[in-house]
CHARMM-style PDB file with segment names, atoms N, HN, CA, C and O in Angstrom:
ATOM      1  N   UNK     1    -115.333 -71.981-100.689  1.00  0.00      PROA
ATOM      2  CA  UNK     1    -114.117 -72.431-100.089  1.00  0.00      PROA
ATOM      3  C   UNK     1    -114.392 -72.664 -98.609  1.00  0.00      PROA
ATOM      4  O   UNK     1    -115.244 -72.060 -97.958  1.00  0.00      PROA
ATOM      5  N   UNK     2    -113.544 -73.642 -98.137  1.00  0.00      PROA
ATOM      6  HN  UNK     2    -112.852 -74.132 -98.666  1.00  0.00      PROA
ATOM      7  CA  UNK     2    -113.969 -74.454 -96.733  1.00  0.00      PROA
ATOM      8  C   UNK     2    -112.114 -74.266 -96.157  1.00  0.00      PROA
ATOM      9  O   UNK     2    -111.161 -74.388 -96.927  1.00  0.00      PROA
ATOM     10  N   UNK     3    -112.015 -73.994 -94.849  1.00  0.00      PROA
ATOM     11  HN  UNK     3    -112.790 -73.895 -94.224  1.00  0.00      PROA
ATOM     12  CA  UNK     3    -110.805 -73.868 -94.277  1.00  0.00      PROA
ATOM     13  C   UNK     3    -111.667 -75.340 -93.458  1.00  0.00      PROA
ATOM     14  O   UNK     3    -112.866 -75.616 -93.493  1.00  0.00      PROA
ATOM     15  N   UNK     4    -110.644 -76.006 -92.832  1.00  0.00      PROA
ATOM     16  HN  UNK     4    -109.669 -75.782 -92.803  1.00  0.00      PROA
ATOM     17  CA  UNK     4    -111.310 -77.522 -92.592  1.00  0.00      PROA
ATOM     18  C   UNK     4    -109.863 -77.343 -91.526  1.00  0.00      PROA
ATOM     19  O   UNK     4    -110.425 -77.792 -90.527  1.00  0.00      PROA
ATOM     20  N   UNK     5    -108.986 -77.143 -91.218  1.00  0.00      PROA
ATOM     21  HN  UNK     5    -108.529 -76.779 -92.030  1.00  0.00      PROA
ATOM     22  CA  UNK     5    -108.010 -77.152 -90.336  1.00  0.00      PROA
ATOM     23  C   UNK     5    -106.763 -76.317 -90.878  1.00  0.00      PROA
ATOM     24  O   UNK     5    -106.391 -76.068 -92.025  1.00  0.00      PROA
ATOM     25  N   UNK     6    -106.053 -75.840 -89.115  1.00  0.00      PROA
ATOM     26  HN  UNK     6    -106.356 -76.043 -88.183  1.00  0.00      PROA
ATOM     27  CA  UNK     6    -104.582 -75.320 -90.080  1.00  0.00      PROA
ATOM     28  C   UNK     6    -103.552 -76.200 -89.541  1.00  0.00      PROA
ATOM     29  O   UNK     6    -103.539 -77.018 -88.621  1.00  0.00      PROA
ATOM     30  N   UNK     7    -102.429 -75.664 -90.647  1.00  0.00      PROA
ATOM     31  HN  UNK     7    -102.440 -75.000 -91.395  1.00  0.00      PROA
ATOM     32  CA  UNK     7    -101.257 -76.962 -90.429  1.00  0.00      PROA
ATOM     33  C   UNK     7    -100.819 -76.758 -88.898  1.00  0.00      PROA
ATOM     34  O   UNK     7    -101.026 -75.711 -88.285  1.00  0.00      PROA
ATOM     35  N   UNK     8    -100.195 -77.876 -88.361  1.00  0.00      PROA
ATOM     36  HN  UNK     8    -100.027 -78.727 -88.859  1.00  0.00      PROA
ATOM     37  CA  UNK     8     -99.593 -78.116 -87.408  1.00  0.00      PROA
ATOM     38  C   UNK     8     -98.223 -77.300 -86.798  1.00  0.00      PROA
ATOM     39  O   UNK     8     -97.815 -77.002 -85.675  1.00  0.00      PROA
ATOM     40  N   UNK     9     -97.755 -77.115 -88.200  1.00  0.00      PROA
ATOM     41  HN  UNK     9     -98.086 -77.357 -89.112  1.00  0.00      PROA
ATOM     42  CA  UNK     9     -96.244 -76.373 -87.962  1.00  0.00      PROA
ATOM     43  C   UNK     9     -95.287 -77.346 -88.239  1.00  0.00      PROA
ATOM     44  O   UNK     9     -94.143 -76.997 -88.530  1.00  0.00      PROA
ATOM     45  N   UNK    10     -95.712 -78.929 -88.170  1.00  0.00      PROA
ATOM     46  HN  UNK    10     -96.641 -79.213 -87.933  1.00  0.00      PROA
ATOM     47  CA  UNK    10     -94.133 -79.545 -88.052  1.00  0.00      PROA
ATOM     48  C   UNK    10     -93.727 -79.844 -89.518  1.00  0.00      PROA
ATOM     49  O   UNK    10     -93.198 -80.863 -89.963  1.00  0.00      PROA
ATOM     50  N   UNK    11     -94.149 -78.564 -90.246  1.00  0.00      PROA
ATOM     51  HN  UNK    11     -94.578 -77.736 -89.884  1.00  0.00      PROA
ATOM     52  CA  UNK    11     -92.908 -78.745 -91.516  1.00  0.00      PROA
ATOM     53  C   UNK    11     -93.512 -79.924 -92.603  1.00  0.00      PROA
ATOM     54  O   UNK    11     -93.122 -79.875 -93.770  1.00  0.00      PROA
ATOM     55  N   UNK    12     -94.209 -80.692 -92.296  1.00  0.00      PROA
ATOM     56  HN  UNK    12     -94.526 -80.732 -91.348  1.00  0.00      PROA
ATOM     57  CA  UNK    12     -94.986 -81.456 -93.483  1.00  0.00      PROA
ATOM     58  C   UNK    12     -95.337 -81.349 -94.234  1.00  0.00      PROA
ATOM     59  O   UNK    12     -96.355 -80.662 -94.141  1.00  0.00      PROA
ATOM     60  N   UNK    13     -94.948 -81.891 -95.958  1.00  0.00      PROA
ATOM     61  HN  UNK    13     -94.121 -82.449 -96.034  1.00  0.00      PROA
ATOM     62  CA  UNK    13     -95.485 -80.840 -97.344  1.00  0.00      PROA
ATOM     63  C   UNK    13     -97.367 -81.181 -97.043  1.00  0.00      PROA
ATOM     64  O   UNK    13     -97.992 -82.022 -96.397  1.00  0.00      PROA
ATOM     65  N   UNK    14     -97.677 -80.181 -97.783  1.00  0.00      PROA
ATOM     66  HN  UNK    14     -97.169 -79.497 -98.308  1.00  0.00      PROA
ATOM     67  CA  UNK    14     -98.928 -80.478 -98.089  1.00  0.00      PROA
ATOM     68  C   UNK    14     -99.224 -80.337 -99.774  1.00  0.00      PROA
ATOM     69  O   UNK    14     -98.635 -79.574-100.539  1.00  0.00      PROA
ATOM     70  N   UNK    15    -100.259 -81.256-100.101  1.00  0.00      PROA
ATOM     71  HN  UNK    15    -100.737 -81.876 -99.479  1.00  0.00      PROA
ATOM     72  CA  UNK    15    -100.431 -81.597-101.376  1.00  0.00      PROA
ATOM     73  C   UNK    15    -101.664 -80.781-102.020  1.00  0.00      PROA
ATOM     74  O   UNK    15    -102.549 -80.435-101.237  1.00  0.00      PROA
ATOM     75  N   UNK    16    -101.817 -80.394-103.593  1.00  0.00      PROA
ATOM     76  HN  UNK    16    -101.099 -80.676-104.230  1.00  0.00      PROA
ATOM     77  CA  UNK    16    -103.167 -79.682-103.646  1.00  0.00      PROA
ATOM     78  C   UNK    16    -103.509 -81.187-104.790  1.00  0.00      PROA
ATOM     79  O   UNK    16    -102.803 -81.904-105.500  1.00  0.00      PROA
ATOM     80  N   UNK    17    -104.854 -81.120-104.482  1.00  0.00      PROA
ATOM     81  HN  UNK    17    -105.428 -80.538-103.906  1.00  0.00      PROA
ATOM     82  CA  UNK    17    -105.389 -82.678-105.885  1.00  0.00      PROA
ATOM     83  C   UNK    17    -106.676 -81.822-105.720  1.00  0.00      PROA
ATOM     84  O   UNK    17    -107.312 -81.328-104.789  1.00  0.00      PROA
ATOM     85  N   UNK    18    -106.772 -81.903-107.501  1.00  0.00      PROA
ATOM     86  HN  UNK    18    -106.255 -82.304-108.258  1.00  0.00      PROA
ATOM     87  CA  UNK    18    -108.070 -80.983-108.309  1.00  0.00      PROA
ATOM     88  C   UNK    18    -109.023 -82.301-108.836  1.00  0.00      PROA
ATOM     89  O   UNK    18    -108.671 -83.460-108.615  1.00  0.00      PROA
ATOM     90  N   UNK    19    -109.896 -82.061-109.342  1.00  0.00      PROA
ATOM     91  HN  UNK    19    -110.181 -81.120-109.521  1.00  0.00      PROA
ATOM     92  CA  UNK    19    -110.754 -83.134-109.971  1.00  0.00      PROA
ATOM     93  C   UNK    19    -111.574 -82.197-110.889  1.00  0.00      PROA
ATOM     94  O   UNK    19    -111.431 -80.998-110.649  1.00  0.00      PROA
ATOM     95  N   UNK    20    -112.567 -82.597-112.089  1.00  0.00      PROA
ATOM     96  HN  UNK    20    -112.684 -83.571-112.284  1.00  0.00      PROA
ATOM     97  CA  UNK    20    -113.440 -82.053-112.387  1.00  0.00      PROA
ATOM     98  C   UNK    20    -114.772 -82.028-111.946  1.00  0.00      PROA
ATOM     99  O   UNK    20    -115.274 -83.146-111.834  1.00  0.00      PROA
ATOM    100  N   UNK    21    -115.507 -81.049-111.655  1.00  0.00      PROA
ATOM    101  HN  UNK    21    -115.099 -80.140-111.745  1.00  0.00      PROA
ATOM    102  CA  UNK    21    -116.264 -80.794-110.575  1.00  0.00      PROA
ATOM    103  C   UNK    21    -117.836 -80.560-111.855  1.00  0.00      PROA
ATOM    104  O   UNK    21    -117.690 -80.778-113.058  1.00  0.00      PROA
ATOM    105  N   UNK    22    -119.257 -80.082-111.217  1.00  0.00      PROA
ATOM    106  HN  UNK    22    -119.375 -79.905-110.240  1.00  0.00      PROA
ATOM    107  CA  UNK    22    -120.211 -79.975-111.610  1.00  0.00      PROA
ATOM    108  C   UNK    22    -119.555 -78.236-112.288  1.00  0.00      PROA
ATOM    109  O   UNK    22    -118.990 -77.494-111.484  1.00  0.00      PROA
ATOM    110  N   UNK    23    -119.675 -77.919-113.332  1.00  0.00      PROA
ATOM    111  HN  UNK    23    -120.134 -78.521-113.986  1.00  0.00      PROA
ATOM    112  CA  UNK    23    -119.200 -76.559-113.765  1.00  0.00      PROA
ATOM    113  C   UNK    23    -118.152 -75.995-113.589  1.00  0.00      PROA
ATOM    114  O   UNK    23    -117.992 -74.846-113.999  1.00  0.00      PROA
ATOM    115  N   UNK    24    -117.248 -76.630-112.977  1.00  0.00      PROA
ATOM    116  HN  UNK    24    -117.378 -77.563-112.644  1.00  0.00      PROA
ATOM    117  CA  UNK    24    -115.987 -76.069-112.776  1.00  0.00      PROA
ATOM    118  C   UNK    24    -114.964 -77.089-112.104  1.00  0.00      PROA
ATOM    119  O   UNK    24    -115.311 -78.268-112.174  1.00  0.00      PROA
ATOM    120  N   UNK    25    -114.133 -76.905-111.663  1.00  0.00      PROA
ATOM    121  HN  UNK    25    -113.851 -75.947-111.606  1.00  0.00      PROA
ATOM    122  CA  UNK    25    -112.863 -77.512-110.782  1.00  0.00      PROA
ATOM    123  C   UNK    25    -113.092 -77.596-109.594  1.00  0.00      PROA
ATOM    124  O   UNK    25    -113.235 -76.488-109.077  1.00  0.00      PROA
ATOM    125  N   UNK    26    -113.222 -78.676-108.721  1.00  0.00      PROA
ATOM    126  HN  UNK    26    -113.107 -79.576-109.140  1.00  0.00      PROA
ATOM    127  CA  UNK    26    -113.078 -78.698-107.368  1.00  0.00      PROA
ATOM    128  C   UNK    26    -111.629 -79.616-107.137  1.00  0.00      PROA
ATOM    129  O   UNK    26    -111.166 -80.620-107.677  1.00  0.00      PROA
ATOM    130  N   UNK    27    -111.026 -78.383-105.648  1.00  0.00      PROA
ATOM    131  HN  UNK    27    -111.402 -77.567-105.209  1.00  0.00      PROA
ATOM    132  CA  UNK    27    -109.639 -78.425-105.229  1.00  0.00      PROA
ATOM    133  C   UNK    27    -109.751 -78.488-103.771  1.00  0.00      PROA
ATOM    134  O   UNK    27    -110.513 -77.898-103.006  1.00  0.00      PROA
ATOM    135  N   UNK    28    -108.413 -79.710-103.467  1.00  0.00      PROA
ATOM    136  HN  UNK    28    -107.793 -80.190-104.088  1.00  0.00      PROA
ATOM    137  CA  UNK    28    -108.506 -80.140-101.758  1.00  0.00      PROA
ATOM    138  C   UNK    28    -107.063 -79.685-101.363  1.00  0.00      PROA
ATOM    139  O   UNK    28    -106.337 -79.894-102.335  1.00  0.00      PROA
ATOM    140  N   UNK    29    -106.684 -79.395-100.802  1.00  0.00      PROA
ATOM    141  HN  UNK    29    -107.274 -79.225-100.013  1.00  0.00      PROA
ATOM    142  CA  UNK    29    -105.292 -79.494 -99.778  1.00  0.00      PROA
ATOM    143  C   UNK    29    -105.071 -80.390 -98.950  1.00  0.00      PROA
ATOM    144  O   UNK    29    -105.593 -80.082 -97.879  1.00  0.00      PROA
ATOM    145  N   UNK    30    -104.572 -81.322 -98.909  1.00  0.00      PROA
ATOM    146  HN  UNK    30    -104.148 -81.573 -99.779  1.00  0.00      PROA
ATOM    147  CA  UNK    30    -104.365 -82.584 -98.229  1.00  0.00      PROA
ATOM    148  C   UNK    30    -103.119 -82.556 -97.717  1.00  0.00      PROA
ATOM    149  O   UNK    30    -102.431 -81.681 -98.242  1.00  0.00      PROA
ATOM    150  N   UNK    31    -102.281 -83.529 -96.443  1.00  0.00      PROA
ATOM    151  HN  UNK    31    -102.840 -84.241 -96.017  1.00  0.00      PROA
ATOM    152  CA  UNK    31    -101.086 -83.438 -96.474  1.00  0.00      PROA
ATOM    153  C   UNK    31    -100.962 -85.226 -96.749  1.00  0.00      PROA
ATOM    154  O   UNK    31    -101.685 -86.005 -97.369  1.00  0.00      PROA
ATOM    155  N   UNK    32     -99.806 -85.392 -96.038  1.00  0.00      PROA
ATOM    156  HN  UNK    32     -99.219 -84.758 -95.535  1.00  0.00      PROA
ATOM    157  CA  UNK    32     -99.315 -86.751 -96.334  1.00  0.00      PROA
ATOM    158  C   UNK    32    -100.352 -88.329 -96.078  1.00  0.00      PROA
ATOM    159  O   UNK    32    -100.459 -89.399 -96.679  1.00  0.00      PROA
ATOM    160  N   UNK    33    -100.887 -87.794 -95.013  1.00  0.00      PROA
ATOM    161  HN  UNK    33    -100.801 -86.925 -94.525  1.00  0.00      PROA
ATOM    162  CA  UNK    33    -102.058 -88.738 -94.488  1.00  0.00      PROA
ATOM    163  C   UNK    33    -103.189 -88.742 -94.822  1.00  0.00      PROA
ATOM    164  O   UNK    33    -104.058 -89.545 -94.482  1.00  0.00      PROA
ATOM    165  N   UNK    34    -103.307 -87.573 -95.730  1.00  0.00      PROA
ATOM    166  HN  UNK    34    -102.601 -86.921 -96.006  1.00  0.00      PROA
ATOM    167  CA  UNK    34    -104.970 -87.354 -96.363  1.00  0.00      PROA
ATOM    168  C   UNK    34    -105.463 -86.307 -95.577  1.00  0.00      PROA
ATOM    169  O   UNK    34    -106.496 -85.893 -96.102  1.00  0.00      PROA
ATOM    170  N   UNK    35    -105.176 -85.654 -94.493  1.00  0.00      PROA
ATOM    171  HN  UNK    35    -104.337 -85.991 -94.066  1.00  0.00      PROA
ATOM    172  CA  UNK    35    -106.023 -85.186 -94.121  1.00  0.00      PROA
ATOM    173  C   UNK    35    -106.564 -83.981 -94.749  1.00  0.00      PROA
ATOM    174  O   UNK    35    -105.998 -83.547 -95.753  1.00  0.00      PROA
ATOM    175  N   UNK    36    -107.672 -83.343 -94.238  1.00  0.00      PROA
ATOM    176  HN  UNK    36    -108.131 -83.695 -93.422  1.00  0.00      PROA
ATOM    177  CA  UNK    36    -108.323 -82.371 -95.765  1.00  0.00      PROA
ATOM    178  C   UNK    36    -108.213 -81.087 -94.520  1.00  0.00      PROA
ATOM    179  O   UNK    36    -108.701 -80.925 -93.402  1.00  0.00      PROA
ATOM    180  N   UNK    37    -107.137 -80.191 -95.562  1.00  0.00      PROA
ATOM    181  HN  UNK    37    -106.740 -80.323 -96.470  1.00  0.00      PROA
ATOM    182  CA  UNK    37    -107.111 -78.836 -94.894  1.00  0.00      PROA
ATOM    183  C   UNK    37    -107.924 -77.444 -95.323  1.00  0.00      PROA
ATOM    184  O   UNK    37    -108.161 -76.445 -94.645  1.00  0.00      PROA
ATOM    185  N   UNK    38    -108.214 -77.713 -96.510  1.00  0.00      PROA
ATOM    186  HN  UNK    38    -108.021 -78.525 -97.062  1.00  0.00      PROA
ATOM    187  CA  UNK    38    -109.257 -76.600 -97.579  1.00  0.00      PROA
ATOM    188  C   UNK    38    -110.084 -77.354 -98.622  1.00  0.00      PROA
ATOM    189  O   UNK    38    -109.643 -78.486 -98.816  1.00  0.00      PROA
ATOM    190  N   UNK    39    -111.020 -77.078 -99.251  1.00  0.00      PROA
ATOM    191  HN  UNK    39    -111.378 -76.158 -99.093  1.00  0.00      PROA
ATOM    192  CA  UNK    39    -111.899 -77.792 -99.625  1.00  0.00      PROA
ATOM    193  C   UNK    39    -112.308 -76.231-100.626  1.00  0.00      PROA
ATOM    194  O   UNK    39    -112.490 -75.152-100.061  1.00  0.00      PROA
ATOM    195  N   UNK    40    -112.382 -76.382-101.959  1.00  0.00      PROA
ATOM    196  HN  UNK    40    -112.234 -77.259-102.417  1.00  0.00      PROA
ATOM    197  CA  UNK    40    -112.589 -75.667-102.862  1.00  0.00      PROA
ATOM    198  C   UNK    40    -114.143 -75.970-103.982  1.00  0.00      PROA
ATOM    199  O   UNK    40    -114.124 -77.075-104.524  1.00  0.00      PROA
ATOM    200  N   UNK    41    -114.998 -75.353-104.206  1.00  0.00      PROA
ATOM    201  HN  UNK    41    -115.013 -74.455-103.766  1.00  0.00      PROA
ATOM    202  CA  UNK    41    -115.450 -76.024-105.535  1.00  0.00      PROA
ATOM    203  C   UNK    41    -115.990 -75.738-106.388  1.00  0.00      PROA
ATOM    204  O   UNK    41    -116.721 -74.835-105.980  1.00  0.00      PROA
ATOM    205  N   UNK    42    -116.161 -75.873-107.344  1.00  0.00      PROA
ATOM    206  HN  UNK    42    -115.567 -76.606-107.675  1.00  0.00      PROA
ATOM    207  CA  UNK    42    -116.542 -75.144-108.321  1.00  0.00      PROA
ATOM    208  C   UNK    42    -115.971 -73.867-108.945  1.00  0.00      PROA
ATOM    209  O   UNK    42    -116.580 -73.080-109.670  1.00  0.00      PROA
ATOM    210  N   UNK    43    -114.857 -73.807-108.590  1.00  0.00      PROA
ATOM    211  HN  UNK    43    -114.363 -74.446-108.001  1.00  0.00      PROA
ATOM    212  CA  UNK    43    -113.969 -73.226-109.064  1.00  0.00      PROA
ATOM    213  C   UNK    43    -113.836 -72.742-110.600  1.00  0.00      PROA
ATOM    214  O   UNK    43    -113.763 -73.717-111.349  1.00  0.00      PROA
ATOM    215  N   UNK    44    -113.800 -71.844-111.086  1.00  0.00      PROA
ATOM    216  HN  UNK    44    -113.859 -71.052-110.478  1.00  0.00      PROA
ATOM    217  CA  UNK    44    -113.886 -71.547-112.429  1.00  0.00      PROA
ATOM    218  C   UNK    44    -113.203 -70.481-113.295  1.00  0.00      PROA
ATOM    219  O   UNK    44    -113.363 -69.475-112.604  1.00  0.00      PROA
ATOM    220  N   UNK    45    -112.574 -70.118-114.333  1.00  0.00      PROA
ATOM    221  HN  UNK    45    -112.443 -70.936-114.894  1.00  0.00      PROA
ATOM    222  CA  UNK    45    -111.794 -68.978-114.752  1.00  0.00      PROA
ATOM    223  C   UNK    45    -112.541 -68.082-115.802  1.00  0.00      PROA
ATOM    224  O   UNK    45    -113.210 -68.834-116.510  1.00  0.00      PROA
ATOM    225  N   UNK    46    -112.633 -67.287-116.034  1.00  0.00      PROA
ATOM    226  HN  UNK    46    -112.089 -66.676-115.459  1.00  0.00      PROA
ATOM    227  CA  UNK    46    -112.791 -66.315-117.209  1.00  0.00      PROA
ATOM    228  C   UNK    46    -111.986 -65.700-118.178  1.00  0.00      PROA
ATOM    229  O   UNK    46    -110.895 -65.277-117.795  1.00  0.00      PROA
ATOM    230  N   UNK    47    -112.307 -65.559-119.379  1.00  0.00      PROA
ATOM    231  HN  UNK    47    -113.193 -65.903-119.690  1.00  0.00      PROA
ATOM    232  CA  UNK    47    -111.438 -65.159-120.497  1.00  0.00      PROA
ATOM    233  C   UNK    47    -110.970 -62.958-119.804  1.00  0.00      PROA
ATOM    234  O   UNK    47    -111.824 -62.169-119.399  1.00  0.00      PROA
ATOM    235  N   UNK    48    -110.237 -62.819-119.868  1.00  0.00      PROA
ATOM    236  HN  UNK    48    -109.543 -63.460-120.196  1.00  0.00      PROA
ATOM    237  CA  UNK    48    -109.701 -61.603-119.694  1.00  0.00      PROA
ATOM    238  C   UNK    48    -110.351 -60.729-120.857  1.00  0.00      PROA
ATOM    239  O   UNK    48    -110.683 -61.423-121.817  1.00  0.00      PROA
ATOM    240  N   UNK    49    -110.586 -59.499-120.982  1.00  0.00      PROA
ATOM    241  HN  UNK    49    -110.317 -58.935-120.202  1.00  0.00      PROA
ATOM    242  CA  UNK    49    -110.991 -59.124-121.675  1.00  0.00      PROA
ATOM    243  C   UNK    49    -110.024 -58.175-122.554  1.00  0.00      PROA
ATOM    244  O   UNK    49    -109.130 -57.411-122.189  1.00  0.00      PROA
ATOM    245  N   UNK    50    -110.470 -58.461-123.722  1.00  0.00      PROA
ATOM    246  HN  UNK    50    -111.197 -59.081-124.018  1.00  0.00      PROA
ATOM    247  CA  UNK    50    -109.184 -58.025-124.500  1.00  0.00      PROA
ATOM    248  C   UNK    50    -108.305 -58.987-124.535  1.00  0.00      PROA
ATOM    249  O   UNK    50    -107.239 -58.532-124.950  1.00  0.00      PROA
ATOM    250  N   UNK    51    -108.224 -60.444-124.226  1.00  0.00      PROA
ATOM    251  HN  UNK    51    -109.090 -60.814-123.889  1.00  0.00      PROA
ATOM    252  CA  UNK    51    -107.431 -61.380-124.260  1.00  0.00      PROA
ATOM    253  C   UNK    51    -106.658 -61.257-123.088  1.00  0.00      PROA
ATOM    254  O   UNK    51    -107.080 -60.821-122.017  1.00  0.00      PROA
ATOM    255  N   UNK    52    -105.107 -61.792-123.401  1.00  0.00      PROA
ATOM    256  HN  UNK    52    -104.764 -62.146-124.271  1.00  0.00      PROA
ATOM    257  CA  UNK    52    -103.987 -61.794-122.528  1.00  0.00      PROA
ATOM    258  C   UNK    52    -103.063 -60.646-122.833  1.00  0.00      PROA
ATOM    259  O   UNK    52    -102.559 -60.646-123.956  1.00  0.00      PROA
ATOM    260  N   UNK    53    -102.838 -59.911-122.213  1.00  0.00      PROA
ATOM    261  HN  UNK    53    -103.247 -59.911-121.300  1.00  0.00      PROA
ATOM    262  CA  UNK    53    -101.446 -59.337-122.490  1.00  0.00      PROA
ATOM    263  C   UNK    53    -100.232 -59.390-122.227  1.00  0.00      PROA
ATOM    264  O   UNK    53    -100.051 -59.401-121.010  1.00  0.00      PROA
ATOM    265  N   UNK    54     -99.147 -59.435-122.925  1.00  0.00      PROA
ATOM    266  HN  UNK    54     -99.295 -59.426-123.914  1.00  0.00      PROA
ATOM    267  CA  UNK    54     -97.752 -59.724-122.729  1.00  0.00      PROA
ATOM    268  C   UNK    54     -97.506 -59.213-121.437  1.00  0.00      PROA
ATOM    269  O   UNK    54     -97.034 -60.090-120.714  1.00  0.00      PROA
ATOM    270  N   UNK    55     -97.674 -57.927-120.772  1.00  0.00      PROA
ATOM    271  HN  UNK    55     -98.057 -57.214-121.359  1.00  0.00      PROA
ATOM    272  CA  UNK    55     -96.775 -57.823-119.773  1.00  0.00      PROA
ATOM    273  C   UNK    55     -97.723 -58.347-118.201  1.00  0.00      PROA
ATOM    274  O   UNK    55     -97.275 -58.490-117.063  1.00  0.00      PROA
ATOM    275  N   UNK    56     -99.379 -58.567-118.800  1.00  0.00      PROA
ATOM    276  HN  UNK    56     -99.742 -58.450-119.724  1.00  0.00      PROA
ATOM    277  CA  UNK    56     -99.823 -59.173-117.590  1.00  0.00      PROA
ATOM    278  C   UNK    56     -99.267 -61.014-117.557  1.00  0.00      PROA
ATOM    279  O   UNK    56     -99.324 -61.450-116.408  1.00  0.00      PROA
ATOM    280  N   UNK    57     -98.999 -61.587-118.126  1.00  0.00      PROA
ATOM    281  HN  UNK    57     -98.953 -61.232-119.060  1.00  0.00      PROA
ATOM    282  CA  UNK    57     -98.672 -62.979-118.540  1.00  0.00      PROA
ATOM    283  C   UNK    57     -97.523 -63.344-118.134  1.00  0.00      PROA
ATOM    284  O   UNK    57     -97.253 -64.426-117.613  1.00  0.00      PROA
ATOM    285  N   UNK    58     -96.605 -62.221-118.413  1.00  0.00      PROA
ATOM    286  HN  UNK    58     -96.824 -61.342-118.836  1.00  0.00      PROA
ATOM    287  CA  UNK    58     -94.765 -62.205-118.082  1.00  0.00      PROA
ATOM    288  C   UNK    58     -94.750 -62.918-116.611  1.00  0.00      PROA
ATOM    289  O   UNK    58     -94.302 -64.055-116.460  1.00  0.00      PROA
ATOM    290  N   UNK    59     -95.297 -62.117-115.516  1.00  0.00      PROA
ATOM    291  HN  UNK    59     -95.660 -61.194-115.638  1.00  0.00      PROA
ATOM    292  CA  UNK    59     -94.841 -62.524-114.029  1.00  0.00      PROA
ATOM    293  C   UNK    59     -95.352 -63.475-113.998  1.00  0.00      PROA
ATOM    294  O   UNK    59     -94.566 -64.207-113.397  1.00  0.00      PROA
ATOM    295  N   UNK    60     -96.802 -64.423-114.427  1.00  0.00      PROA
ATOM    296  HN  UNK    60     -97.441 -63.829-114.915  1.00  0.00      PROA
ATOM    297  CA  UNK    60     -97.312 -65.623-114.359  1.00  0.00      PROA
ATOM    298  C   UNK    60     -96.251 -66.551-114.353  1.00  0.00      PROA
ATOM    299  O   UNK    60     -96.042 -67.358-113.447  1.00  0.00      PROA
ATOM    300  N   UNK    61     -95.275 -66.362-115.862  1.00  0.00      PROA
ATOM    301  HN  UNK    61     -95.445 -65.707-116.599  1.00  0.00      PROA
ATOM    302  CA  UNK    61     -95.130 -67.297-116.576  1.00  0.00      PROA
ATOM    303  C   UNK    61     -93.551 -67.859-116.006  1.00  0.00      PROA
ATOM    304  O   UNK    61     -93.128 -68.964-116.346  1.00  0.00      PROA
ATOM    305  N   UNK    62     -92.731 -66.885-115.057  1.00  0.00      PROA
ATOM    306  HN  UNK    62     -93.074 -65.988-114.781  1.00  0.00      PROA
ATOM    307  CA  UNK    62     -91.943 -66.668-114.289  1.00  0.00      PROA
ATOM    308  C   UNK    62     -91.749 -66.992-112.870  1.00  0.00      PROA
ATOM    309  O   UNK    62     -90.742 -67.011-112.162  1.00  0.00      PROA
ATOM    310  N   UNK    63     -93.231 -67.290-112.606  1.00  0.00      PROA
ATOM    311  HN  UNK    63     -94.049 -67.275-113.181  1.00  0.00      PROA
ATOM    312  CA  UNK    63     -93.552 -67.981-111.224  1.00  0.00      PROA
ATOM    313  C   UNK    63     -93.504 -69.181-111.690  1.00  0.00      PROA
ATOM    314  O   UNK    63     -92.825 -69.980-111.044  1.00  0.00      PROA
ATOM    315  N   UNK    64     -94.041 -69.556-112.653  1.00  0.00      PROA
ATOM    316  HN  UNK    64     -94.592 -68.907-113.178  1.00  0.00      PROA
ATOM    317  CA  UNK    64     -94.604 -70.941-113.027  1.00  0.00      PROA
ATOM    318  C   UNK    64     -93.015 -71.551-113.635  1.00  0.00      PROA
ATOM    319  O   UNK    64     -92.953 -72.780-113.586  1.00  0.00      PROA
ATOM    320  N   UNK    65     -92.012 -71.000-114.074  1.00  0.00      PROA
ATOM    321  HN  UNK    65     -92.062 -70.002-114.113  1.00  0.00      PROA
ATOM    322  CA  UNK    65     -91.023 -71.564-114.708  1.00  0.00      PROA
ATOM    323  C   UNK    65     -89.973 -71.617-113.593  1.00  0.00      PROA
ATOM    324  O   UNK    65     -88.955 -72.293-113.735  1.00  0.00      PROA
ATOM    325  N   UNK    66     -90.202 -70.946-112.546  1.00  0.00      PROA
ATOM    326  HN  UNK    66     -91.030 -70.397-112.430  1.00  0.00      PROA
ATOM    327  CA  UNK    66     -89.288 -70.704-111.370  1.00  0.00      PROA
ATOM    328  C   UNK    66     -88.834 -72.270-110.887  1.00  0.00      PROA
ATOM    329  O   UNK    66     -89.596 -73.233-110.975  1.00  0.00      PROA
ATOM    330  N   UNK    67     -87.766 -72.322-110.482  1.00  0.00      PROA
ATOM    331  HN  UNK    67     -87.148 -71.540-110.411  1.00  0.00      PROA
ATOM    332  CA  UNK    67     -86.900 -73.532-109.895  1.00  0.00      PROA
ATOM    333  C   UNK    67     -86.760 -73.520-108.361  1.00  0.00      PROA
ATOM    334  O   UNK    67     -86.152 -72.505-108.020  1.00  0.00      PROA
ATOM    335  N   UNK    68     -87.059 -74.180-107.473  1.00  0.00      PROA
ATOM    336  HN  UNK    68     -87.553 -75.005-107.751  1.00  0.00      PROA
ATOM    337  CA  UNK    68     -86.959 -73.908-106.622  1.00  0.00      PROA
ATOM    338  C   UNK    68     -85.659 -74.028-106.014  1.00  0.00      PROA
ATOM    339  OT1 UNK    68     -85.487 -73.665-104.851  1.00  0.00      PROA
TER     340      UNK     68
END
């Protein structure tokens, strides 16, 4: 992971765009103009062991369904 600049402050969304990378996922933070604020790569996940469990999954799935 690469910190490449920090935001400005004036409130501008910033965007995340993934691609598929050599072995894994590489991820940028960009804002409106492109500019590149983090730089990620090869990024990769692992199976949990013992699988998933219901109550580790619950808060995931609650962030992810959240409305803003």
């Amino acid at each position: 992971m690469r910190t490449l600049r920090r935001p400005n402050g004036d409130g501008g969304p910033l965007f995340a765009v993934t691609r598929p990378g050599d072995g894994g996922t590489d991820a940028y933070v960009v804002d409106g103009e492109g500019r590149l604020y983090l730089s990620l790569s090869g990024y990769r996940t692992v199976e949990m062991p013992g699988g998933l469990a219901a109550d580790l999954v619950a808060p995931l799935r609650a962030a992810m369904e959240a409305r803003p």
